[in-house]
C-alpha positions, 0 to 999 in steps of 0.5 A, spaced: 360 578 491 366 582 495 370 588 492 377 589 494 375 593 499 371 587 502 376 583 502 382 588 503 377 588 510 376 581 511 384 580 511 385 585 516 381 581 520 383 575 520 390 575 525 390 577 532 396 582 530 399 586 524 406 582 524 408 575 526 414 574 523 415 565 520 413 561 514 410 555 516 403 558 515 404 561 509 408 555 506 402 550 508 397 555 504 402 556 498 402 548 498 395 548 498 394 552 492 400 549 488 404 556 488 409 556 483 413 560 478 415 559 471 419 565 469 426 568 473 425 570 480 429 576 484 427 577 490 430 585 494 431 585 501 435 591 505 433 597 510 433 602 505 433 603 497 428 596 497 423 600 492 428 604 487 432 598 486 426 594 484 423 600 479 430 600 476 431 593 474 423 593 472 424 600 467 431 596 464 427 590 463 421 593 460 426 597 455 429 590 453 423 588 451 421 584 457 413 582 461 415 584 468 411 583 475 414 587 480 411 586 487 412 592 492 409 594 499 407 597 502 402 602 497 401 610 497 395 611 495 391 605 493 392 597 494 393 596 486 400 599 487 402 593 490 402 589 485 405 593 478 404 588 471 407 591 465 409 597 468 402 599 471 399 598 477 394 591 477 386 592 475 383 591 483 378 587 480 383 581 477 385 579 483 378 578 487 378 571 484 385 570 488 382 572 494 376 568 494 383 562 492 387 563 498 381 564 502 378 557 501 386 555 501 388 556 508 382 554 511 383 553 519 390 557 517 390 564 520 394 569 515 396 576 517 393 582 513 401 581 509 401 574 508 394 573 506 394 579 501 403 577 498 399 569 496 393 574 493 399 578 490 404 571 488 398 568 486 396 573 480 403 574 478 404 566 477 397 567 473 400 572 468 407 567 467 411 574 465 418 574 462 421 575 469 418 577 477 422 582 481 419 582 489 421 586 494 421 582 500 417 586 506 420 587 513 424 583 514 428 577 509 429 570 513 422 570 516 418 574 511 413 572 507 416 572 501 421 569 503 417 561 501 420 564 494 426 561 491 430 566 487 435 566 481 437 572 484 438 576 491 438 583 492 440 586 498 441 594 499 443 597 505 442 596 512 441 599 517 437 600 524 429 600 523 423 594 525 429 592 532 423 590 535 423 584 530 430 583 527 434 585 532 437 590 536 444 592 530 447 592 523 448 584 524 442 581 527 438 585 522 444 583 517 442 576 518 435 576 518 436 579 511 441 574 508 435 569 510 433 571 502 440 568 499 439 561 496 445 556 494 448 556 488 445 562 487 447 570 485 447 574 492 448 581 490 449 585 496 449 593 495 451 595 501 458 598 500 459 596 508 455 590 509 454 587 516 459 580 517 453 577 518 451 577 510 457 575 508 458 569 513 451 567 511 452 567 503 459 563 504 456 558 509 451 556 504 455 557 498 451 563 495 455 566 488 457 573 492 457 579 489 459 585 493 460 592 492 467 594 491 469 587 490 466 584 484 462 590 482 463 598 482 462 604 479 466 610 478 464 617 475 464 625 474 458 630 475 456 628 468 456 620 467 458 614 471 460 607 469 460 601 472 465 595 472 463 588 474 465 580 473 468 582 465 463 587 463 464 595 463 458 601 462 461 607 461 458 614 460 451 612 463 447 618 465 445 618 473 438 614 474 432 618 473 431 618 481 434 623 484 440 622 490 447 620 492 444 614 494 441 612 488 448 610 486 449 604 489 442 602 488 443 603 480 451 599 482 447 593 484 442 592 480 446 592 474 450 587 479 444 583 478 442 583 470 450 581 470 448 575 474 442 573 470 445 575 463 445 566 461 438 566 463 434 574 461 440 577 456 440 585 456 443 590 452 447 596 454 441 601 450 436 598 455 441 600 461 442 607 458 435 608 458 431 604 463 435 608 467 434 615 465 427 614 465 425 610 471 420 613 476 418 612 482 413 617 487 416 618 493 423 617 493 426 624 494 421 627 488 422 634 487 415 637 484 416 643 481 412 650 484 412 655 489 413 653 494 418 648 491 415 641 494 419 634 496 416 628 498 420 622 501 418 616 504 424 617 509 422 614 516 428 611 520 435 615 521 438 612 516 434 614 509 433 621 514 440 622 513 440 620 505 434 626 505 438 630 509 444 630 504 440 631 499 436 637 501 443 640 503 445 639 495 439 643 493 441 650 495 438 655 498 431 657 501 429 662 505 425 657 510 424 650 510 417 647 511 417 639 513 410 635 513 412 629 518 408 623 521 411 616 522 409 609 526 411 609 533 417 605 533 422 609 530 427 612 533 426 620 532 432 623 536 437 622 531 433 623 526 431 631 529 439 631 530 441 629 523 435 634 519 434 639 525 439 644 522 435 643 515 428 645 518 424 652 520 418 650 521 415 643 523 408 640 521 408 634 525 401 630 524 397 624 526 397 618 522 390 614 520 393 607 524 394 606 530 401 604 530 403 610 528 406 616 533 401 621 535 403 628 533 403 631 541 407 625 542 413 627 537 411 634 539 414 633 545 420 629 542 422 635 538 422 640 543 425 636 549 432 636 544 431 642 540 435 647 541 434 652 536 430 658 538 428 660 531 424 654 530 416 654 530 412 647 530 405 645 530 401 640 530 395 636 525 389 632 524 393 628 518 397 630 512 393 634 508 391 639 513 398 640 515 400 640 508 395 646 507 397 650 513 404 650 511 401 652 504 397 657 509 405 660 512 410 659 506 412 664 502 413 662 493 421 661 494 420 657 500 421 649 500 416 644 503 419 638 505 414 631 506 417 625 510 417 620 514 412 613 513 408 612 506 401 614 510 404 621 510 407 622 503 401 617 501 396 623 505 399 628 501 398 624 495 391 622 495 387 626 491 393 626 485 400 630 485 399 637 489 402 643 485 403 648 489 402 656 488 404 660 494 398 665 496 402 671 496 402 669 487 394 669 486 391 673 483 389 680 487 393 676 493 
């Protein structure tokens, strides 16, 4: 009989390539095994901020007293991840009976690694008939595998330059590639305080029930609380959300946009708002781990989210030397994120990936160093993650910062024996 990791392999192998965007493949191999959902679906799509808008509305729901699923991509640590059912990640073992499902289904049928493990993933959810199904929708939106799902509700977060290989060269072509999750008739929320022409023209065309942020929805507050107003329902004195960052803000706005929308269909009181806000977790999104040095992990990989993690490290406050762990695939545009979290960074630890789409360490070397201009600034290369991590535990001193950022390889690499607690060698005993 196959483990997960057998058929985690057998997936890789199917498809010439890693990404063919279109839904013809996976719709025809859905209609094969009959895939439907019982339970309310809302779908995510956007740049940045997919992940924390998931995690929150599956805390709030679960406070409510709701059985969620939440599909999420990609994973950290282990494959399990991706699938989260009842606030816990999915027992590996349930979902070998929906490969050996989706394999005999497809037939001739060639599926990407991310088709064929999303129907494995969309498959077990139906299984389980929870309260309410939350996907994150992968790359892109219109042509993304989730996208053969019909939502009650869309979500779109921010958008901004990432994967233009596939989705276009600006804010609008991408923007139109994520409108591609909105439905007729249906709740489209769009978080995105300036989103591009493209999203609005498409939920309009199509009759979506728009909700935009700073239209039919917004926030308002001081350093101790915020509130929210929407269509005839107000929050006020709400805690900040449990995951750290200015950016969460406008995540947490639309997602409060989207139980309003639901309301007729997966009511929710103000207390299961209050708290699934204040306790949602989420590792690697600005997760600050306590230590000396201090340790900050954040799957920021392209400029926009750079920029996000930038502001956020700023408003930390000061450290005699910043240390950064940084890996990320070889389509990212990295000058403008040297430009914007250069002036942060002391000293670079750039590392090798275990994926040949990622960018070689040498290779982003050579980028820093061509637009640096600083003289004060050291870097190096690494094997992988965790070996970069230890030589910057080797120089750091206790009231340093570490920071590890860029694709979910580099923060998952750090991550993959558990949380690391870091005590400077400058505190262990006889040191």
């Amino acid at each position: 009989m196959k483990t997960l990791a057998d058929w985690l392999a057998h997936a890789e192998r199917l498809h010439a390539k890693n990404i063919e965007l279109g839904l013809d493949r996976v719709r025809t191999v859905a209609q094969r095994l009959g895939l439907a959902f019982e339970c309310p679906v809302i779908t995510v799509a956007g740049t940045n901020g997919k992940g924390s808008t998931c995690a929150m509305l599956e805390s709030i729901f679960a406070h409510a007293g709701y059985r969620t699923a939440v599909y999420t991509s990609p994973h950290l640590v282990r494959f399990e991840e991706r699938l989260r059912l009842l606030g816990g990640a999915v027992d590996g073992e349930r979902l070998i009976a929906h490969f050996e499902a989706v394999d005999a289904a497809r037939g001739d049928v060639s599926l990407t690694y991310f088709e064929f493990t999303t129907l494995v993933i969309l498959r077990c959810i139906a299984e389980m008939k929870p309260d309410v199904a939350i996907l994150e929708v992968g790359l892109g939106g219109r042509l993304d595998a989730v996208n053969i799902i019909d939502p009650d509700c869309a979500i779109i977060t921010s958008i901004d330059l990432d994967h233009m290989d596939f989705l276009g060269p600006d804010r609008e072509s991408i923007g139109f590639e994520k409108a591609g999750i909105l439905r007729a008739g249906r709740p489209a929320i769009v978080s995105d305080p300036v989103p591009p022409q493209s999203v609005i023209d498409h939920a309009r065309r199509i009759g979506a029930d728009l909700w935009r942020f700073g239209h039919d929805f917004n926030v308002s507050g001081d350093k101790q609380q915020w509130g929210w107003s929407g269509r005839g329902r107000r929050y006020s004195g709400l805690a900040y959300p449990a995951l750290r960052g200015a950016n969460q803000l406008i995540n947490a706005a639309g997602v409060l946009a989207a139980l309003e929308a639901l309301r007729p269909k997966l009511p929710i009181n103000a207390q299961a708002v209050r708290t699934g806000l204040a306790m949602v977790e989420l590792p690697g999104r600005f997760q600050i781990v306590p230590g000396e040095p201090a340790l900050v992990l954040d799957v920021a990989h392209n400029p926009h989210a750079v920029a996000a993690l930038a502001e956020n490290l700023d408003a930390m406050g000061f450290y005699p030397t910043t240390h950064a762990v940084f890996g990320v695939m070889a389509d990212k545009d990295l000058d403008p994120i040297f430009a914007r979290i250069g002036p942060l960074i002391d000293r670079w630890y750039f590392t090798d990936l275990p994926t040949p789409r990622a960018a070689k360490a040498q290779d982003m070397l050579a980028r820093w160093q061509a637009q640096n201009k600083r003289t004060d600034v050291a870097a190096s290369v690494h094997a992988d993650p965790m070996a970069a991590l230890q030589a910057t535990i080797e120089q750091a001193d206790p009231a340093d910062r570490i920071v590890v950022f860029g694709s979910f390889f580099t923060v998952g690499g750090v991550l993959a024996h558990g949380t690391p607690r870091l005590q400077a060698k400058h505190l262990l005993p006889g040191a």
